[in-house]
N, C-alpha and C positions, 0 to 999 in steps of 0.2 A: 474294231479291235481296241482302240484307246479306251474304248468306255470298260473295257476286261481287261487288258495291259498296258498300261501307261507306258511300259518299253517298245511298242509295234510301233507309234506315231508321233510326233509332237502335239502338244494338248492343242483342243481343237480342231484336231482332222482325223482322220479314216485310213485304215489300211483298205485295201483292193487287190480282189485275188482274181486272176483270170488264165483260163488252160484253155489250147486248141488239139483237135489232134493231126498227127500230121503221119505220112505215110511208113509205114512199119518197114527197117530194113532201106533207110534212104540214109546216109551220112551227111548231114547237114554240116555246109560249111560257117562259121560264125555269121560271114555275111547275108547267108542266107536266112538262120535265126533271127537276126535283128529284124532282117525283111518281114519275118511273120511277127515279130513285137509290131511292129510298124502296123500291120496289118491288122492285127485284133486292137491294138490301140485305136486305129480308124475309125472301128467298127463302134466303139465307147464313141469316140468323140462326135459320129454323126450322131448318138441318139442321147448323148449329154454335152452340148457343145461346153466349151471351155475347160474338159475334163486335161485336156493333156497341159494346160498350163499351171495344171495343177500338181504334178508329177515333180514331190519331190526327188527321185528314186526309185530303183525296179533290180527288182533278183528276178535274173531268167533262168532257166533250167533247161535244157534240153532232153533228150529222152537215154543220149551218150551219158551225162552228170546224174541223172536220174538213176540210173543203172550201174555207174560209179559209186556213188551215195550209197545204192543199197542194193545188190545183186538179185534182189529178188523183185525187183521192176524193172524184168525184164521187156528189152526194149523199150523202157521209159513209161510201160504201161503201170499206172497209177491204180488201176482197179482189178489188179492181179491178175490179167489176161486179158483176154481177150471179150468183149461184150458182144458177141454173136449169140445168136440162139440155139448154139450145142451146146452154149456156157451158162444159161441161164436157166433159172427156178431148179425142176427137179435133176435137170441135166449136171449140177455142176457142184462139183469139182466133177462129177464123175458119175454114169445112172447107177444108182443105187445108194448113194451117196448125199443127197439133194438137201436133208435134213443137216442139222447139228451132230445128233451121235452117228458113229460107223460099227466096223464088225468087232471095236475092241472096247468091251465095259468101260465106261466112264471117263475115256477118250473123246472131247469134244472137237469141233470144228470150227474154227471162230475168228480164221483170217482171213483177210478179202478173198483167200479162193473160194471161199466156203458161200452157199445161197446167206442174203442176195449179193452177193461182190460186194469190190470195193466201191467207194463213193459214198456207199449206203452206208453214208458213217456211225458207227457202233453197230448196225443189222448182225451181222454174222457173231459178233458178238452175244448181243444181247439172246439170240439163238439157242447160241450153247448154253447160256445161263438158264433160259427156260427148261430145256433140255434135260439139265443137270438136274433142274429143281422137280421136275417132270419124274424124272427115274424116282425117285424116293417119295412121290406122290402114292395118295388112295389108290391110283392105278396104274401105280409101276412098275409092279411084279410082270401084270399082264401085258403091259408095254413094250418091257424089257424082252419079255421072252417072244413076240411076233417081230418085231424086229430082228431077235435072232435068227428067228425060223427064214426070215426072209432073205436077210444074210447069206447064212449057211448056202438059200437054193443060189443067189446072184453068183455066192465066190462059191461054189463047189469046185472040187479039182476034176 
């Protein structure tokens, strides 16, 4: 990160970003966080020894701050739910859903709920961008309207 923002490190070193997950719906008590620093730190340091002498500093986060920060990381999850496989590709946010647009014209999808989640940093974005740029294509009269039609059959009342 120094070589893109001279504020992340002092010149000459490296920021280091590292995330575990740990069991959804447990209250971690501080001592027990630092234990899993400890832990994933280990994990560094057997396969680059001397990394931890190298530690100027560390922001830990827990999955409580995580969800303080921002109420929609829920349970500290980072990649806007849950990464199982009802949450994933066509499944998610929801079947029928899978893509960028939904049942409202020119209503994109394009937050970590949206395919492919979060992590997949910009994907869901860049999605709806195509999306968007998609509907107003050579073929997006015809587009627009089988997506409707399919729509219509998913959400009928």
């Amino acid at each position: 990160m120094t070589t893109s923002d001279s504020s992340r490190s002092p010149a000459g070193t490296e920021s280091a970003w590292a995330y575990t997950h740990l069991p959804i719906g447990v209250e971690l008590t501080e001592d027990e966080i630092q234990t899993q620093v400890r832990l994933v730190e280990a994990v560094i340091e057997a396969r680059a020894p001397g990394f931890g002498a190298l530690v100027l500093g560390r922001h830990v986060q827990s999955p409580a701050s995580l969800e303080g920060a921002n109420p929609s990381l829920v349970h500290g999850a980072i990649n806007g739910g849950t990464a199982q496989l009802h949450q994933q590709l066509i499944f998610r946010p929801t079947v029928g859903l899978g893509g960028a647009s939904g049942p409202i014209d020119r209503l994109y999808l394009a937050g970590s709920s949206a395919h492919p989640g979060g992590g997949v940093h910009g994907g869901p974005g860049a999605n709806a961008a195509h999306a968007a740029l998609a509907r107003e294509g050579r073929l997006g009269a015809g587009k627009r309207k089988a997506a409707q039609l399919m729509m219509d059959r998913i959400y009928a009342d």
